[in-house]
C-alpha positions as CSV (number, residue, x, y, z in Angstrom):
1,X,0.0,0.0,0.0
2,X,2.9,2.3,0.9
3,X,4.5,1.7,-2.4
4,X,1.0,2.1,-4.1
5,X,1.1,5.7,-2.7
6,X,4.4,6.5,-3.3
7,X,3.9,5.8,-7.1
8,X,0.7,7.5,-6.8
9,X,2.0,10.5,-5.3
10,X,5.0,10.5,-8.1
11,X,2.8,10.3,-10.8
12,X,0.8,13.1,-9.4
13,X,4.1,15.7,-9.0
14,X,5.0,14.2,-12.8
15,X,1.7,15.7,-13.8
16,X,1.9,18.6,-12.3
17,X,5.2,19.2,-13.5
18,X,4.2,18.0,-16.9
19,X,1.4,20.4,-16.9
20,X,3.8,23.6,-15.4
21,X,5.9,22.8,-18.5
22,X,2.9,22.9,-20.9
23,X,1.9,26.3,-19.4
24,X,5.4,27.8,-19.8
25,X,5.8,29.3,-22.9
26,X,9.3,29.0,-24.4
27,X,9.0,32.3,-26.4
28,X,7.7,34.6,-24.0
29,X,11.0,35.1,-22.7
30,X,12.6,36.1,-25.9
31,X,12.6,39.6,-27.9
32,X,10.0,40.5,-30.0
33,X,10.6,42.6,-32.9
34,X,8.1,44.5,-35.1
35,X,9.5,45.0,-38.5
36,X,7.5,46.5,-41.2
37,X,5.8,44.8,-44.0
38,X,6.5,46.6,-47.7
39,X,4.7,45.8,-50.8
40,X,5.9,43.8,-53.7
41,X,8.4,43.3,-55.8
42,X,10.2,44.8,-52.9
43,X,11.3,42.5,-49.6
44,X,11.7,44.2,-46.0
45,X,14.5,45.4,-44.6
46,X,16.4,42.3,-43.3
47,X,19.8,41.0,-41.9
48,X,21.3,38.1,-44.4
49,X,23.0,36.2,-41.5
50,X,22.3,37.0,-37.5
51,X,24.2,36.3,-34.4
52,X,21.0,37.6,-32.4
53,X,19.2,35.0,-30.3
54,X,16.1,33.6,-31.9
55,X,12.9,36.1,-31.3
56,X,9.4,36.8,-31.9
57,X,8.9,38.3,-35.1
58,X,5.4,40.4,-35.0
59,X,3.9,40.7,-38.7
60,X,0.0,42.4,-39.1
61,X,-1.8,41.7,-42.0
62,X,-5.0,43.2,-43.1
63,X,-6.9,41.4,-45.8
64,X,-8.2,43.5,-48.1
65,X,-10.6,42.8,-51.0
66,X,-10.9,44.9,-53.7
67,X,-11.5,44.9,-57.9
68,X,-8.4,45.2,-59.5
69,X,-7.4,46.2,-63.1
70,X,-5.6,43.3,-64.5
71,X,-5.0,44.3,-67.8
72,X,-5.0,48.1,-69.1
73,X,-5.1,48.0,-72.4
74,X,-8.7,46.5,-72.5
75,X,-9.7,47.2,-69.0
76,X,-10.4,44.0,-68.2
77,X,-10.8,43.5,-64.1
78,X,-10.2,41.2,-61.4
79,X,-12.6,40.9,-57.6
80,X,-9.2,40.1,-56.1
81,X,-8.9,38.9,-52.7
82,X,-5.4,40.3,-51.0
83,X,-3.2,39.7,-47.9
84,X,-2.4,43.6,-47.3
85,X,-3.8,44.7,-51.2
86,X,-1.4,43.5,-53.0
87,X,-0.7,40.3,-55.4
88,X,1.1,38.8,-53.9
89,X,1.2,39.7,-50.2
90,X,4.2,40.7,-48.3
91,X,7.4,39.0,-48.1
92,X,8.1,38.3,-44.6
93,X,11.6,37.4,-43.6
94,X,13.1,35.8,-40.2
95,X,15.4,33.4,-39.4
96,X,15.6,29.7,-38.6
97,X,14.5,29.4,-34.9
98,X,12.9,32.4,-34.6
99,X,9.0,32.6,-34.2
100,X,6.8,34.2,-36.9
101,X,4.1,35.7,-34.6
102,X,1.3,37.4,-37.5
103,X,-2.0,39.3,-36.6
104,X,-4.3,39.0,-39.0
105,X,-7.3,41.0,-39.6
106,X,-10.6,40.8,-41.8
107,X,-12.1,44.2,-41.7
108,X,-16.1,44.7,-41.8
109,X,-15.7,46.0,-45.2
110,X,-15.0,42.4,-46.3
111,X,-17.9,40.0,-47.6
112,X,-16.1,36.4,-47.0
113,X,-14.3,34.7,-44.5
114,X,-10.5,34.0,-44.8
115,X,-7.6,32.4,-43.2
116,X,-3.6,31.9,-43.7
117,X,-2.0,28.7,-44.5
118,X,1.7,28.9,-43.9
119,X,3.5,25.7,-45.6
120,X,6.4,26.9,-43.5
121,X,4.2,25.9,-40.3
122,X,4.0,22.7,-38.4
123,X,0.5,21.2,-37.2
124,X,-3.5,22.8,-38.1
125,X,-3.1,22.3,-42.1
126,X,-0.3,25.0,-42.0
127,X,-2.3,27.5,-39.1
128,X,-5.4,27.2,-41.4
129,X,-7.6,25.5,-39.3
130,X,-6.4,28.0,-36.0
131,X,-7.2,31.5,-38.1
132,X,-10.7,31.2,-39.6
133,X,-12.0,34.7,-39.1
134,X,-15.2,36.6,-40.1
135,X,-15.6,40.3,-41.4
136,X,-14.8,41.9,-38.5
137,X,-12.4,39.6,-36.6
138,X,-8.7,39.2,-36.3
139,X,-6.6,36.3,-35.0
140,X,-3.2,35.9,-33.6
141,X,-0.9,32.8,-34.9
142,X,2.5,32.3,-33.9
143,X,4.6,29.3,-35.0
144,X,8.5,28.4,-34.7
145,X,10.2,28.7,-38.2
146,X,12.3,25.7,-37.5
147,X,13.2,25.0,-41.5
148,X,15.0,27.1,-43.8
149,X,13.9,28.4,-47.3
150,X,11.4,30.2,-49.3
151,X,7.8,29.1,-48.6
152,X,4.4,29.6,-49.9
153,X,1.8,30.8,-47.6
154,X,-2.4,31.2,-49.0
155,X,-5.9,31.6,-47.8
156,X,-7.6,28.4,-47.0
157,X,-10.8,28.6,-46.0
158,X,-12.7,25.0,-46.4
159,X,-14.5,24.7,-49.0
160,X,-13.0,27.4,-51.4
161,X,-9.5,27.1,-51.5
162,X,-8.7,27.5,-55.1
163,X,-10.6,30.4,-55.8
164,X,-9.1,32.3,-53.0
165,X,-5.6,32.0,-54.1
166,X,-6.5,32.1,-57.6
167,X,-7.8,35.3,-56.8
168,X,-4.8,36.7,-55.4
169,X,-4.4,35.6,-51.5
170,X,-0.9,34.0,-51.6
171,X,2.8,35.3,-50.7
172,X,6.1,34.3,-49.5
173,X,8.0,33.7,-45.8
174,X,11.3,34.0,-46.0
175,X,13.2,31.6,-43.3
176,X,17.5,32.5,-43.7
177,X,19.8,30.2,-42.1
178,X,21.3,32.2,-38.9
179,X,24.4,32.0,-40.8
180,X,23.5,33.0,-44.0
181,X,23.2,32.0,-47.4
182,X,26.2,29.3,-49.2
183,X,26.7,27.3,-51.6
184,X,26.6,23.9,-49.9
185,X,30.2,24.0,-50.0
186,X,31.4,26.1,-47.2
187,X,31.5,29.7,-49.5
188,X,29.1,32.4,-48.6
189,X,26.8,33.9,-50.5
190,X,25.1,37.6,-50.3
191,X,22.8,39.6,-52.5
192,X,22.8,43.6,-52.8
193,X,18.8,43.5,-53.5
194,X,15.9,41.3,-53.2
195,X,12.6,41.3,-55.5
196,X,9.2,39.2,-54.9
197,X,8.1,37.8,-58.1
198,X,4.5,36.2,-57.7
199,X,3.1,34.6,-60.8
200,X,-1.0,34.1,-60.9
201,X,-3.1,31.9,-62.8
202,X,-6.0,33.9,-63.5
203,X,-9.5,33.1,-64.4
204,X,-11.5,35.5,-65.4
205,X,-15.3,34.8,-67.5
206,X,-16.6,36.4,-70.4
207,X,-20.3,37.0,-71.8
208,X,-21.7,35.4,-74.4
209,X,-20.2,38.1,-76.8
210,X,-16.7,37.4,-75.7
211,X,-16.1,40.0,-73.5
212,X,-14.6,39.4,-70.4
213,X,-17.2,40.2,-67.4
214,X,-16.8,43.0,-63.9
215,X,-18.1,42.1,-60.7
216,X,-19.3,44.1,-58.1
217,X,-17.8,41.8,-55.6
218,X,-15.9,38.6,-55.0
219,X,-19.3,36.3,-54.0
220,X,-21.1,38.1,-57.1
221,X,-18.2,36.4,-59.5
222,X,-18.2,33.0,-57.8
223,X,-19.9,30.8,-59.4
224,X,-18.6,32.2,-63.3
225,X,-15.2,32.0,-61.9
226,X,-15.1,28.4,-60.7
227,X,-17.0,27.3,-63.7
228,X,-14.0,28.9,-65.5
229,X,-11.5,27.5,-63.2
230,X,-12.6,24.3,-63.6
231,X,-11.5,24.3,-67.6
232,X,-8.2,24.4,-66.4
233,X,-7.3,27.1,-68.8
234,X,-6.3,30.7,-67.4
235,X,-7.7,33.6,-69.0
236,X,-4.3,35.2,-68.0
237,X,-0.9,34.3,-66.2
238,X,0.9,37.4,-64.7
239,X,3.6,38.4,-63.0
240,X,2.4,40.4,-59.7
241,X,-1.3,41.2,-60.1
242,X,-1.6,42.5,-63.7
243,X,0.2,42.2,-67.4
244,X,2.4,44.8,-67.5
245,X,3.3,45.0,-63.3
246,X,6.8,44.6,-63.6
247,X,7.9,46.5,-66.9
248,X,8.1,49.8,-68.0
249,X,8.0,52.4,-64.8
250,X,7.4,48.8,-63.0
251,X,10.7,47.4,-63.9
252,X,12.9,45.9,-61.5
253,X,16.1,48.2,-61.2
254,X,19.1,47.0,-60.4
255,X,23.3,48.1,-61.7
256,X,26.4,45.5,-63.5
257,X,28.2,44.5,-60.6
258,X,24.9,44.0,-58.2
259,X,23.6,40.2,-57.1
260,X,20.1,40.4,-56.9
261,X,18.0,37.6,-55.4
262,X,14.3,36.5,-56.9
263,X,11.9,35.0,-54.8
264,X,9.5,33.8,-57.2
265,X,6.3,31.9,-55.8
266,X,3.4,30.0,-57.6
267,X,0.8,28.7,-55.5
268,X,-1.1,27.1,-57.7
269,X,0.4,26.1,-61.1
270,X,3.8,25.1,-62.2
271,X,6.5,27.6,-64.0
272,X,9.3,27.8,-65.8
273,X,11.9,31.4,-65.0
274,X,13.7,32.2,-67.2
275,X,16.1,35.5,-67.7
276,X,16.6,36.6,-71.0
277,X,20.6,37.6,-71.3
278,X,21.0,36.1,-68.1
279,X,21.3,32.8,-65.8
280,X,20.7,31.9,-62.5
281,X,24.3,31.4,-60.7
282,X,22.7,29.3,-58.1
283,X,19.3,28.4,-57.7
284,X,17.0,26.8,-55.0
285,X,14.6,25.7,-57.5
286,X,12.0,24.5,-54.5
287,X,13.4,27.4,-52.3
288,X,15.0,25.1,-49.5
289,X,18.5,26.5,-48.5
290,X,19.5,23.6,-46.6
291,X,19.6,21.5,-50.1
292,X,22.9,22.4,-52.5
293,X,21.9,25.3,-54.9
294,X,22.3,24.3,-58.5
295,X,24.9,26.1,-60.8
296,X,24.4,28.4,-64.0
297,X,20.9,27.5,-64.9
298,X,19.2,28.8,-68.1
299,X,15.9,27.9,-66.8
300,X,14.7,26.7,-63.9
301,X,11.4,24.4,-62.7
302,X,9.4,25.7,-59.8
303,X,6.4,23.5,-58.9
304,X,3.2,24.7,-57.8
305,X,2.8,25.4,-54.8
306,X,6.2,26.2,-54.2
307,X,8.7,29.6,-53.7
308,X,11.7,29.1,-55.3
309,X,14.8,31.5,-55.1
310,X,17.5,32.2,-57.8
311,X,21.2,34.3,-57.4
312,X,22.1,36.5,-60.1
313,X,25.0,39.0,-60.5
314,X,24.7,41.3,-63.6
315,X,27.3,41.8,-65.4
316,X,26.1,43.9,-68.8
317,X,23.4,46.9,-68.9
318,X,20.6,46.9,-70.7
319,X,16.9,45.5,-70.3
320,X,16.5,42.0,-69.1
321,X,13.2,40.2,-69.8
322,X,12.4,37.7,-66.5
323,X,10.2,35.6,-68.1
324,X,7.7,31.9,-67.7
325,X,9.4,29.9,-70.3
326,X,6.4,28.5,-71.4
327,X,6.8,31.5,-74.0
328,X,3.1,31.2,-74.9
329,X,2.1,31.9,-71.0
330,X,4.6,34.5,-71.4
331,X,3.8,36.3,-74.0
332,X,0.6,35.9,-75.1
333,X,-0.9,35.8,-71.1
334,X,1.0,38.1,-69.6
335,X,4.3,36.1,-67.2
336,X,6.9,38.3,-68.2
337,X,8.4,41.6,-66.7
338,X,11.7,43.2,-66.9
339,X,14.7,44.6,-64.8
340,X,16.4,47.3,-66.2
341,X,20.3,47.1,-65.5
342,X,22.5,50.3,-65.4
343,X,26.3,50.2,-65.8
344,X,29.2,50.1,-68.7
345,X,29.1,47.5,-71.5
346,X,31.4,45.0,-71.6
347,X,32.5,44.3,-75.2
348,X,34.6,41.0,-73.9
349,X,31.3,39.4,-73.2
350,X,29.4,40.4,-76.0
351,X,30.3,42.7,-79.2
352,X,28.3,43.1,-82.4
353,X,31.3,42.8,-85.1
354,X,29.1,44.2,-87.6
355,X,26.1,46.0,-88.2
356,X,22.9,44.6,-90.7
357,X,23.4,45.5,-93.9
358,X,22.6,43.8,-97.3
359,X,23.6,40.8,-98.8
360,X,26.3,41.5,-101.3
């Protein structure tokens, strides 16, 4: 009997114990930091490599929907559904160990409910099932980024997942190694700029003269839209919301001599990057840094679903198309933009030796 109480009382102060430890929160002893959220193609301000101690990163996020010019030469809209009004939403950067901590609200003003799936996240389909908020509600998610890379995160509600994200509620989280970037062998890597490259899938009905249709709101295009999405065909593939987002005044700038990194992220089809004049001196195809990057690509495969992550240091001026190397997608829906390079020419690379003239 003695020993029968002895075991009971021990499993009673193991318990209790056990259940001290459950209330204890790991990260309420660290630092939390509140860095701001810019809109895309740029990426927040961010340390490459930390020595800091892992911390609480606080991200808010407002979702905003809103109809949305995707195409200006004919006008043509979109009832897009955004993390913070853009496509696509911020991209949030921390490091590996540190906790993402995001508030995220769903004003009155909107008309559905939403949520945030973070494929960086462990547990509750990504924080999906843990952020489900109404017009007029906000939530609070935290999670520890315990994996490195590029990851997509989306809207999720049940039920309607595709036409959420196909309507513009998907963006990228960042998670650096506390060291840095390398190449797998021991050699660091660094980049003097960082652009957000979101490509879309877009679906978009006509009427029965051919003309594509506007919506007063997102339930009002519903059931036209998913009747298109289910074809399989997009009405359009762009690069950041709209043809056209990333070239002319929208161009990404950057100067010979710079390394620049793209983060590009499809959530819901595959693609093909491509830059025109260029290469991708290592590349992260699937975005996971803790994998070897590959070496001079030409074109790289990033699967749906997925933010991939490609190195690049100019070395000539002049206007670089970044384009989906499906060249149809490209150029005839809209997955292309441009960065415009400053700096000298380099005739050792390249050098027209003569001019057209006629066959003689």
């Amino acid at each position: 009997m003695k020993v029968f109480r002895l075991c009971m009382a021990a499993t009673a102060l193991a318990s209790l114990l056990a259940g001290g430890a459950a209330l204890a929160d790991p990260a309420d002893k660290l630092e939390h930091i509140r860095p701001m959220l810019v809109a895309p193609p740029n990426v927040m301000k961010h340390e490459q490599a930390t020595t800091a101690k892992p911390r609480v990163v606080e991200f808010t996020m407002t979702i905003e929907e809103k109809k949305i010019v995707i195409d200006e030469e004919n006008g043509t809209t979109l009832q897009a559904m955004t993390f913070n009004g853009t496509m696509p939403g911020p991209t949030m950067v921390v490091h590996e160990g540190d906790y993402v901590q995001l508030t995220l609200i769903n004003p009155t003003s909107s008309t559905l409910e939403h949520n945030i799936d973070f494929h960086a996240s462990t547990g509750a389909l990504g924080g999906a099932t843990l952020t489900k908020i109404q017009p007029g509600e906000k939530t609070v998610l935290r999670f520890k980024a315990d994996r490195t890379g590029t990851f997509i995160y989306h809207c999720a509600p049940e039920g309607m997942v595709p036409w959420h994200v196909v309507s513009g509620m998907s963006g990228t989280l960042m998670v650096l190694p506390r060291e840095g970037l390398t190449d797998g062998n021991g050699k660091k890597l660094a980049y003097d700029k960082a652009y957000t490259i979101g490509e879309f899938d877009l679906y978009i009905p006509k009427d029965e003269e051919g003309n594509y249709k506007s919506y007063d709101t997102p339930l009002e295009s519903y059931g036209d839209t998913v009747e298109v999405m289910r074809t399989l065909t997009p009405s359009h593939i762009v690069f950041n919301g709209k043809v056209g987002a990333l070239t002319g005044e929208g161009a990404l700038p950057a100067k010979v001599g710079e390394t620049v990194l793209f983060i590009h992220s499809t959530a819901n089809r595959d693609t093909r990057p491509h830059l025109i004049g260029g290469h991708g001196d290592y590349v992260w195809a699937t975005g996971k840094f803790i994998n070897k990057p590959e070496r001079n690509l030409e074109t790289w495969f990033i699967p749906g679903g997925t933010a991939g992550a490609a190195l690049y240091t100019f070395k000539q001026p002049g206007i670089y198309a970044y384009v989906n190397h499906n060249l149809i997608e490209a150029f005839e829906l809209g997955a292309a933009g441009h960065v415009k390079v400053d700096g000298k020419w380099n005739d050792d690379l390249m050098k027209q030796i003569s001019a057209p003239s006629p066959i003689k």
